[in-house]
C-alpha positions in Angstrom: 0.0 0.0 0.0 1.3 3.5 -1.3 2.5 5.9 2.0 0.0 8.4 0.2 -2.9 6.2 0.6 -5.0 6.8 3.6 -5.7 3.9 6.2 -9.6 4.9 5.7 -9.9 4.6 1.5 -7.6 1.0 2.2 -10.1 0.1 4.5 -13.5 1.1 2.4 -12.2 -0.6 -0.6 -11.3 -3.7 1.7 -14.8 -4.0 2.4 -15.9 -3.4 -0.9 -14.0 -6.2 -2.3 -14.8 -8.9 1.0 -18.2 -8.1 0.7 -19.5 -7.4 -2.4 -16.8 -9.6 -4.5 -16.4 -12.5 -2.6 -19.5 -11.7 -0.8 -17.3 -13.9 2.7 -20.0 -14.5 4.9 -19.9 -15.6 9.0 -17.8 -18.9 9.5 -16.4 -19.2 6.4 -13.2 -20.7 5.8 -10.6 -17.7 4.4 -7.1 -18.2 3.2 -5.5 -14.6 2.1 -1.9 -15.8 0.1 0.3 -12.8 -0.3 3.9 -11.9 -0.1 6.2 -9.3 1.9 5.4 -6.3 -0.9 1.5 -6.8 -0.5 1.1 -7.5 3.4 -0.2 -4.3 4.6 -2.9 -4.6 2.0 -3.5 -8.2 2.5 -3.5 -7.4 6.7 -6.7 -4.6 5.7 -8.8 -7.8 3.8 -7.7 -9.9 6.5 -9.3 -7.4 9.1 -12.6 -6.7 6.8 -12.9 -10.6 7.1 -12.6 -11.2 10.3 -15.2 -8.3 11.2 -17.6 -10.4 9.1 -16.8 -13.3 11.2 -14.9 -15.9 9.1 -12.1 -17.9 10.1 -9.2 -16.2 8.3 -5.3 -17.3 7.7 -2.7 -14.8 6.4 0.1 -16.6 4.2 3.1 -14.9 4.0 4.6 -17.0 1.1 7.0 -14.8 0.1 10.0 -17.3 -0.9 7.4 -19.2 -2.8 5.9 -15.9 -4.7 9.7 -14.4 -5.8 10.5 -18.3 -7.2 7.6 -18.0 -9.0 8.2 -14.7 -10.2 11.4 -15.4 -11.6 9.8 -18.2 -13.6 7.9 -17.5 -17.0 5.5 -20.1 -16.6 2.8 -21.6 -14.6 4.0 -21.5 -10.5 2.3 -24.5 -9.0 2.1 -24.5 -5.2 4.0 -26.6 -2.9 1.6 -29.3 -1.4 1.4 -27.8 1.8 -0.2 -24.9 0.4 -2.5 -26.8 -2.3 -3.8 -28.9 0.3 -4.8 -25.6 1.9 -6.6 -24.7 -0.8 -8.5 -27.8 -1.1 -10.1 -27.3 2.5 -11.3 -23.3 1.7 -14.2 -21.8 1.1 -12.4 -18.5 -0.1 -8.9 -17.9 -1.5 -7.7 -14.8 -1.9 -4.2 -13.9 -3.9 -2.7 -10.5 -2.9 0.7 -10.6 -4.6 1.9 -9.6 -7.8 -0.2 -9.3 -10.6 2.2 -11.4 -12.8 2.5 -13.8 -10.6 -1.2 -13.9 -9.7 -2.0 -14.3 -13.6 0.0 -17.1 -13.7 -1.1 -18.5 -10.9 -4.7 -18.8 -11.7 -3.7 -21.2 -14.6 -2.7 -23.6 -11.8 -4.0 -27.1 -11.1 -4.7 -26.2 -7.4 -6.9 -23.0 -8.7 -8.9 -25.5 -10.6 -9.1 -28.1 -7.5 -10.5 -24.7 -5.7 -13.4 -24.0 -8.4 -14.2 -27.6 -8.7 -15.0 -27.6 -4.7 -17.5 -24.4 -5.8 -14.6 -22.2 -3.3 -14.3 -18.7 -4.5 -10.6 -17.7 -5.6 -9.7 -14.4 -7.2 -6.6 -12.0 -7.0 -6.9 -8.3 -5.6 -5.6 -6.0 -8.0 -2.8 -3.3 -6.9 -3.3 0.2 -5.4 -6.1 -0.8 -3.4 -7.0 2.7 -1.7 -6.7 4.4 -5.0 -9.3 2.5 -7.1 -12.1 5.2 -6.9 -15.2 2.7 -7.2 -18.2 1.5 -5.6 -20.8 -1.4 -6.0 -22.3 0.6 -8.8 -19.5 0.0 -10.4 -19.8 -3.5 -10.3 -22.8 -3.6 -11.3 -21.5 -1.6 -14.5 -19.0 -3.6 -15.6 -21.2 -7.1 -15.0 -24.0 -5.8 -17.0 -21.4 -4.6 -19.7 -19.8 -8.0 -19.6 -22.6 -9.8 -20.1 -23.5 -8.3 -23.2 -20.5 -9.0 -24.9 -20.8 -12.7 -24.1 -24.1 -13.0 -24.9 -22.5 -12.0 -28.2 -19.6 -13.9 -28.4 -20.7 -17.1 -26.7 -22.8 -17.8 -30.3 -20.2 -17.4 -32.3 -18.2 -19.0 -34.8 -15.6 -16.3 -36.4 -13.3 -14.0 -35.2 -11.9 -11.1 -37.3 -9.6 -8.6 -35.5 -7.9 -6.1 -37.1 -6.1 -2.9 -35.9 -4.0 0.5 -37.2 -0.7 -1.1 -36.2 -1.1 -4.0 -38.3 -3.5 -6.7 -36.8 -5.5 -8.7 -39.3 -5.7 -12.1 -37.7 -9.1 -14.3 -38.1 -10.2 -17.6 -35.7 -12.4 -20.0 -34.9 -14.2 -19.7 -31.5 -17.3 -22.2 -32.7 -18.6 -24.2 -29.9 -16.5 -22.9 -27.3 -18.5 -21.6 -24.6 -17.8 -17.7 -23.1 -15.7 -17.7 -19.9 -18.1 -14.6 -18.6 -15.6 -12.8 -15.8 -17.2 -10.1 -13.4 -15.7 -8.8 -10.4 -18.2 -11.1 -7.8 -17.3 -13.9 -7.1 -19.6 -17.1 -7.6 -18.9 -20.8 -6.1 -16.8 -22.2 -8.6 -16.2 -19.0 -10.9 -13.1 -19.2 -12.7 -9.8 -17.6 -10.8 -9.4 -13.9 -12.0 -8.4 -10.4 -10.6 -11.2 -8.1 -8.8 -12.9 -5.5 -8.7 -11.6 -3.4 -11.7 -11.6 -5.8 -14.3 -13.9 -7.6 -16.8 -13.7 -9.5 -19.6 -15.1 -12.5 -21.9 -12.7 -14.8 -22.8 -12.6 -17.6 -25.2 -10.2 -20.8 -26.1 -9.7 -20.6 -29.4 -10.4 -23.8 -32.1 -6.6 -24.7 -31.9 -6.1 -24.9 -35.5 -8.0 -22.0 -36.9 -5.7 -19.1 -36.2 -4.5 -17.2 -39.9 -3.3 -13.8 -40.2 -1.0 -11.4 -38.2 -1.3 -10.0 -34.8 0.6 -6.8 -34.1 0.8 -6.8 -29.9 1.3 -2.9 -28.7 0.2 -3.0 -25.0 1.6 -5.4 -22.7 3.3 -9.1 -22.8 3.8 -11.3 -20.5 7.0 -12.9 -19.0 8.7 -9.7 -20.9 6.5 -6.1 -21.0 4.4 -6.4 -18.1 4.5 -2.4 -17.8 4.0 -1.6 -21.7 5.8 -2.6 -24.6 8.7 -0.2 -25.8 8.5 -1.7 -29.4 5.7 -3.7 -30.7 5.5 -7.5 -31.4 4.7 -9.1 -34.7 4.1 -12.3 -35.1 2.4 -14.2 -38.4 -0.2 -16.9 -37.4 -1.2 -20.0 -39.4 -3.2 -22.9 -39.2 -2.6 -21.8 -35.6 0.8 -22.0 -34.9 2.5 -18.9 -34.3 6.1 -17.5 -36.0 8.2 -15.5 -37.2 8.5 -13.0 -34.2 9.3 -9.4 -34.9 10.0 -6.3 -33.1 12.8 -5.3 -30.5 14.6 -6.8 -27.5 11.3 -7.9 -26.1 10.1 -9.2 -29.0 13.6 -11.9 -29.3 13.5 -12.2 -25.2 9.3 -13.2 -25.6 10.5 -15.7 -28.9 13.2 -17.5 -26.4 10.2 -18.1 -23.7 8.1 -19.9 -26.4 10.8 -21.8 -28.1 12.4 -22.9 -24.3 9.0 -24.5 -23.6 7.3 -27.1 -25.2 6.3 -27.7 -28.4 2.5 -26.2 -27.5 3.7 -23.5 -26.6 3.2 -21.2 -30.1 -0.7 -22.1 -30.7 -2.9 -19.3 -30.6 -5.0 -20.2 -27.9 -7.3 -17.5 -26.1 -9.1 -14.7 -27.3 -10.5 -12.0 -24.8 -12.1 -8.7 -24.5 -11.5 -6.1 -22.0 -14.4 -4.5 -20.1 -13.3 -2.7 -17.0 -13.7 1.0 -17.3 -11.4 2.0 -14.8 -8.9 -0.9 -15.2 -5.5 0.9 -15.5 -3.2 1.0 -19.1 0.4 -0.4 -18.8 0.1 -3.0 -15.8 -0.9 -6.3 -15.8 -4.2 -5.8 -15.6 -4.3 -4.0 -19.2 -5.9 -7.1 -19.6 -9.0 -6.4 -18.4 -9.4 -2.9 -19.6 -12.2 -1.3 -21.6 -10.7 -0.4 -25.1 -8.4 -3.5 -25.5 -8.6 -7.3 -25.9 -5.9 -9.8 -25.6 -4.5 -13.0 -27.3 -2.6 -15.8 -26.0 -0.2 -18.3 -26.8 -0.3 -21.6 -25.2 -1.9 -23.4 -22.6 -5.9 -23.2 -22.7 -6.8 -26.6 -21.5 -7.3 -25.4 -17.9 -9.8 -23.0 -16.9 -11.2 -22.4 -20.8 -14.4 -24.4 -21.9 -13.9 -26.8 -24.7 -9.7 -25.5 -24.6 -7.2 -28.7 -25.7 -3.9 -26.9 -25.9 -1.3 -28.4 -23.1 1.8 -26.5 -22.4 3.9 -24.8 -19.9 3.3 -21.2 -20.5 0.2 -19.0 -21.4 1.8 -15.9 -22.9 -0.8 -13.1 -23.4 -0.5 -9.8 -25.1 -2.6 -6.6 -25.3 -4.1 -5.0 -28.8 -5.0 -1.6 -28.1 -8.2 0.2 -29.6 -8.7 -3.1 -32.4 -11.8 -3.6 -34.0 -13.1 -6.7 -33.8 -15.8 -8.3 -36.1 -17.7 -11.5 -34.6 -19.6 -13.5 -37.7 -19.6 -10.1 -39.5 -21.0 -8.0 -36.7 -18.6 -5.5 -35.1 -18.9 -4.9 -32.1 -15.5 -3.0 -30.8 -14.5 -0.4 -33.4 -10.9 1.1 -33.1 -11.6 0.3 -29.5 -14.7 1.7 -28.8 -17.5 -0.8 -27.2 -20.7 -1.0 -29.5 -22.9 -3.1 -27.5 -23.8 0.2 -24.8 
């Protein structure tokens, strides 16, 4: 927590995310996993918690949160810490954003959802986020449209002024609808800014060229400097252009498995106030994102195995869904 944040805006927006998000009720089982860097913030949810009345546990995991962040892909837990998991109601993640991305592409965030727990990260900066349950309510509502949308569909055409013209398949693969509350078994995924619909993508179906000018992960998790070009088909990724992030982002891929280059998620942003140049780009209003790699964890009807899940950020695309546009040069047109 920032020096310039004030105890009282931490503590509002504490409650806002305990009670509204994970809506954490009287005797509930809570496990709050954060790191040295995030433990003032995680201490305020703890506090909100235990106010409410559950039975809370504060994990400093700090050893096991830097090993994972120097890691490009997915951090498993020890099996102390997984078996923790298995036995709570709510888990919270209040560590990195990188690592917390990563993290919910684990095994033990699925063994979480399966048991209809509630797991979601808490985004940085929390004091400074400016929101309320209207808010929420906003971005589920917007959310929902767009899935409504997209969970029909069969193609994807997404083009963009840098250079994006890359078409997909996304037929028969249902939309992963992600809202900040928090709903037994929801899907692992940062609150309360973000939003988005995501989709695995038909492994094979990927064509075209993506141009990449927000973030990427494992290399640009604060903005790209240069963009990244890569050429996509039959969808297997290659021939990687751009700068030193661009080569340094090629080296993750090729170091992890053969999977590791299909073009496996497609998502769209639709937090309003989610912030530009941080992790959570991701979720933001005005982008989407694509992935490389694994999608055969927490995406319906996703068969791609691999180490890594490498996503990047298209800023202000337009994107056509069987011939309908419905973001144009970033602009939301289902309001």
């Amino acid at each position: 927590m920032s020096s310039m944040v004030s105890i009282e805006a931490s503590f509002k927006e504490a409650k806002l995310a305990i009670e509204h998000c994970y809506s954490v009720k009287s005797g509930e089982n809570v496990a709050i996993l954060t790191d040295q860097d995030h433990l003032t913030e995680a201490k305020a949810l703890a506090a909100v918690a235990g106010q409410i009345g559950a039975n809370v546990v504060l994990l400093d995991a700090s050893a096991y949160v830097q090993s994972g962040m120097l890691m490009a892909g997915i951090p498993e837990p020890p099996t102390h810490i997984a078996s923790m998991m298995e036995k709570t109601q709510v888990f919270i993640i209040k560590t990195d954003m990188d690592f917390a991305h990563r993290f919910a592409h684990t095994e033990a965030a699925r063994i979480v959802e399966r048991n209809k727990g509630r797991i979601a990260s808490v985004e940085e900066d929390m004091g400074t986020w400016g929101i309320n349950y209207d808010y929420l309510v906003e971005t589920k509502n917007r959310t929902a449209k767009m899935g409504a949308v997209t969970g029909k569909a069969d193609k994807v055409h997404v083009t963009s002024d840098k250079g994006t013209d890359v078409t997909f398949s996304i037929k028969g693969r249902a939309a992963l609808v992600i809202v900040p509350q928090r709903a037994p078994g929801d899907v692992m995924s940062p609150l309360p800014l973000w939003g988005e619909v995501a989709h695995s993508i038909i492994e094979n179906s990927g064509n075209g060229v993506v141009v990449a000018d927000g973030i990427a992960n494992a290399v640009a998790n604060n903005g790209l400097k240069e963009p990244i070009k890569y050429k996509v088909k039959s969808g297997r990724a290659f021939d990687y252009q751009g700068g030193d992030e661009a080569k340094r982002w090629e080296a993750v891929i090729k170091n992890a498995d053969e999977n590791a280059n299909v073009l496996c998620e497609f998502a769209v942003g639709t937090g309003r106030k989610e912030r530009w140049n941080t992790v959570s780009e991701k979720g933001a209003l005005g982008t989407i994102h694509l992935a490389l790699g694994e999608n055969a964890g927490p995406y319906p009807g996703g068969k791609n195995h691999s180490k890594v899940h490498l996503d990047v950020t298209l800023r202000r695309p337009t994107v056509e869904v069987d011939g309908r546009v419905v973001i144009d040069r970033g602009i939301f047109k289902l309001d």
